[in-house]
C-alpha angles and dihedrals in degrees: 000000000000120000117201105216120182109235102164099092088211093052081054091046095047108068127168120222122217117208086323097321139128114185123182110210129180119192130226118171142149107219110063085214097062092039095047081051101053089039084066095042091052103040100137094042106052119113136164111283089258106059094047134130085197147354119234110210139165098215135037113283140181108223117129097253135092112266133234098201118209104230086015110061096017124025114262110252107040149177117233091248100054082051094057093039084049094043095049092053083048093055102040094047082053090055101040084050097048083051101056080048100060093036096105105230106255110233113188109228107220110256120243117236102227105157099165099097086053094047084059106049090048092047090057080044090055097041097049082049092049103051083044096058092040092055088046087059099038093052092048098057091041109042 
């Protein structure tokens, strides 16, 4: 198995996004033909192993990373823009998946049924609109 590691510091730098995306691929791929391919495709994406979002590969590993499979993900043989299409959908559906897994479950807590905060703000209510009322009718049987 080879492994594609960037080694030139400015090809690292200088990065290309991709409708707002930055993936970080490594390669790992048994024929030297296919990964010398990729590697020009992606240019702009490889990174060490380490460092990687994802591994493109073109059998089944074992690496610790998600995989990105050659004739499984993307149709063998391909053109350099249905690999990156392929790759975006890949990337995005990594990221939308490690979101719904961060995102803590929200439990509502039941509500506790104090009213008596709200008992005593309606009985001042009622008593201002009582002694209003009261001096409205006094004033009128008097006056």
């Amino acid at each position: 198995m080879v492994i594609f590691y960037a080694q030139n510091c400015f090809m690292l730098q200088f990065r290309k996004f991709t409708f707002g995306l930055f993936m970080k691929i490594a390669l790992s791929c048994r024929s030297i033909l296919l990964e010398k391919a990729l590697s020009l495709f992606l240019k702009p994406h490889i990174v060490p192993l380490k460092q990687c979002d994802f591994v493109v590969c073109d059998h089944e590993a074992t690496l610790g990373t998600p995989l990105f499979r050659i004739g499984i993900n993307t149709p063998f043989p391909f053109s350099k823009s249905a690999l990156m299409l392929a790759l975006e959908n890949f990337y995005t559906s990594l990221k939308t998946t490690a979101l719904i897994e961060q995102e803590p479950l929200c439990s509502v807590a039941p509500v506790a049924k104090d009213f008596s905060k709200l008992e005593a703000v309606l009985s001042a209510i009622t008593a201002k609109y009582q002694e209003d009322v009261l001096k409205a009718v006094r004033e009128h049987y008097e006056g």
